[in-house]
DOLUM-673983 format. One line per field, with one value per residue (C-alpha): residue number from 0; residue in one letter; x, y, z. Coordinates in steps of 0.25 Angstrom, whole numbers. Example, Ala and Ser with C-alpha at 12.3 -4.5 7.8 and 13.67 -1.06 7.14 Angstrom:
! DOLUM-673983
num = [0	1];
residuo = [A	S];
px = [49	55];
py = [-18	-4];
pz = [31	29];
***
This chain:
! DOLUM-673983
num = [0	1	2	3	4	5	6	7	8	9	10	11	12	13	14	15	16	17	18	19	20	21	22	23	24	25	26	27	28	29	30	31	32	33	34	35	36	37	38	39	40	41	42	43	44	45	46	47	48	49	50	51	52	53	54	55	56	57	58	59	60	61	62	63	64	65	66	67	68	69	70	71	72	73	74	75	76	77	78	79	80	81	82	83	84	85	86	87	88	89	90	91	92	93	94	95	96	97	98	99	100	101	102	103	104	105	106	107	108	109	110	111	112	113	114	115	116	117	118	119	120	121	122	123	124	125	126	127	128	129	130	131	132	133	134	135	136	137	138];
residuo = [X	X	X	X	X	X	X	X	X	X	X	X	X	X	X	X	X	X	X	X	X	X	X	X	X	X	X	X	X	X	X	X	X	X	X	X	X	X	X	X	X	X	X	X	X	X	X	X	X	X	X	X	X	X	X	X	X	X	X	X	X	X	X	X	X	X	X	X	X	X	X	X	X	X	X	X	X	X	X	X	X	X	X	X	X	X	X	X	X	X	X	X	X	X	X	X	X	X	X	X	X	X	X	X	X	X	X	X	X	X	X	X	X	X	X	X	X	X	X	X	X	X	X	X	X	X	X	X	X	X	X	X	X	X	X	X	X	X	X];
px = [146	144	152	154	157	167	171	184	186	184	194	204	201	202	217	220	216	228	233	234	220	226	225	214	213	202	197	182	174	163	152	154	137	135	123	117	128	137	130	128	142	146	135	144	155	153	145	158	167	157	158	174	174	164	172	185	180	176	191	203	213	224	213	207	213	199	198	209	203	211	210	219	209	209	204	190	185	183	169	178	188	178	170	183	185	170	171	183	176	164	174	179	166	161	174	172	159	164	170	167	178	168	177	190	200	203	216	221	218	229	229	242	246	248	244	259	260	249	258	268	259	250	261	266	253	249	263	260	246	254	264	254	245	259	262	248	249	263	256];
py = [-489	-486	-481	-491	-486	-498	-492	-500	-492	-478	-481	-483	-472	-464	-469	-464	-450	-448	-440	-426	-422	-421	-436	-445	-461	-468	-483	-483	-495	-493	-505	-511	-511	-505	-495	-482	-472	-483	-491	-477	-476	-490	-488	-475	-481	-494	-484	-476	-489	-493	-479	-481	-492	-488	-475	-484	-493	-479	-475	-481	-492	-480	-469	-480	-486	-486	-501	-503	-496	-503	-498	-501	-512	-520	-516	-510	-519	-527	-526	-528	-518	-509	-513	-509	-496	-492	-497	-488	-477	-478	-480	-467	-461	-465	-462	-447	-443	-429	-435	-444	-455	-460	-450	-457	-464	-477	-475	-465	-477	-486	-500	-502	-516	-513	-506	-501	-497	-486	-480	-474	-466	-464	-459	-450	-444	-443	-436	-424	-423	-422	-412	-402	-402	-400	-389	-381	-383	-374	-361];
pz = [-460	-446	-435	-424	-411	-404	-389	-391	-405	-398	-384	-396	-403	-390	-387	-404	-399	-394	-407	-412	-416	-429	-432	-428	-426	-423	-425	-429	-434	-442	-448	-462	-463	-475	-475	-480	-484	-484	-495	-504	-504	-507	-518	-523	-521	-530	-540	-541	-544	-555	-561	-559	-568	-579	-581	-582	-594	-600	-599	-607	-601	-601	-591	-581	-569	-563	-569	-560	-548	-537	-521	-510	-506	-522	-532	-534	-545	-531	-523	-509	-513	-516	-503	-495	-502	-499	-481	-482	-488	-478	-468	-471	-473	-459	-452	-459	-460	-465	-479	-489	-493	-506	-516	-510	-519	-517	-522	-512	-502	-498	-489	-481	-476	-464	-453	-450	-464	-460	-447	-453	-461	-450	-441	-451	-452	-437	-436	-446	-441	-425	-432	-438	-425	-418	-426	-427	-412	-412	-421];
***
């Protein structure tokens, strides 16, 4: 994936900057070609998966849920739901070079309906982040 610098993208991101520095929104885009690191990892990725399963059929019916491995996006026994899991993953990995989201688990990942669905929690979030700034500030 490769960053992709839109001017429009960055005069929105300049209005989001408005917040505590506590919290950060931006809008980026970032190219679906898959190349170099991007292809080792979905390499790792699909290695990983096939190693999932194996070590399921070695397990009884009563240890495995692997063989049921199922992501916010469908199941992983799907190539696309797999496909989604790794463009969010080297999403993440370009948006934040510093980490690497390859060792996340799918199932602490979640997909809401609707964007509105998101605000509440967003709002909630921004609000503790405003609070502790606020009250570091007072010290």
């Amino acid at each position: 994936m490769k960053y992709l610098d839109i001017e429009s993208l960055r005069n929105i991101n300049s209005r989001l900057s408005f917040r505590p520095a506590a919290a950060t929104d931006m809008i980026e885009a970032y190219s679906c070609k898959v190349a170099g690191a991007d292809k080792k990892l979905y390499r790792y990725l699909e290695q990983k998966h096939q190693e999932d399963l194996e070590e399921a059929k070695s397990l009884s019916p009563e240890q495995s849920s692997l063989t049921n491995m199922f992501s916010p996006f469908g199941p992983l026994t799907e190539s696309a739901s797999r496909k989604v899991m790794f463009y969010l993953i080297a999403t993440l990995n370009a948006s934040f070079p510093d980490y690497d989201f390859r060792y996340v688990m799918f199932c602490i990942l979640l997909t809401l309906p609707q964007m509105a669905h998101a605000c509440p929690h967003l709002t909630v979030s921004l609000l503790f982040e405003s609070l502790l700034l606020y009250a570091q500030q007072l010290r």
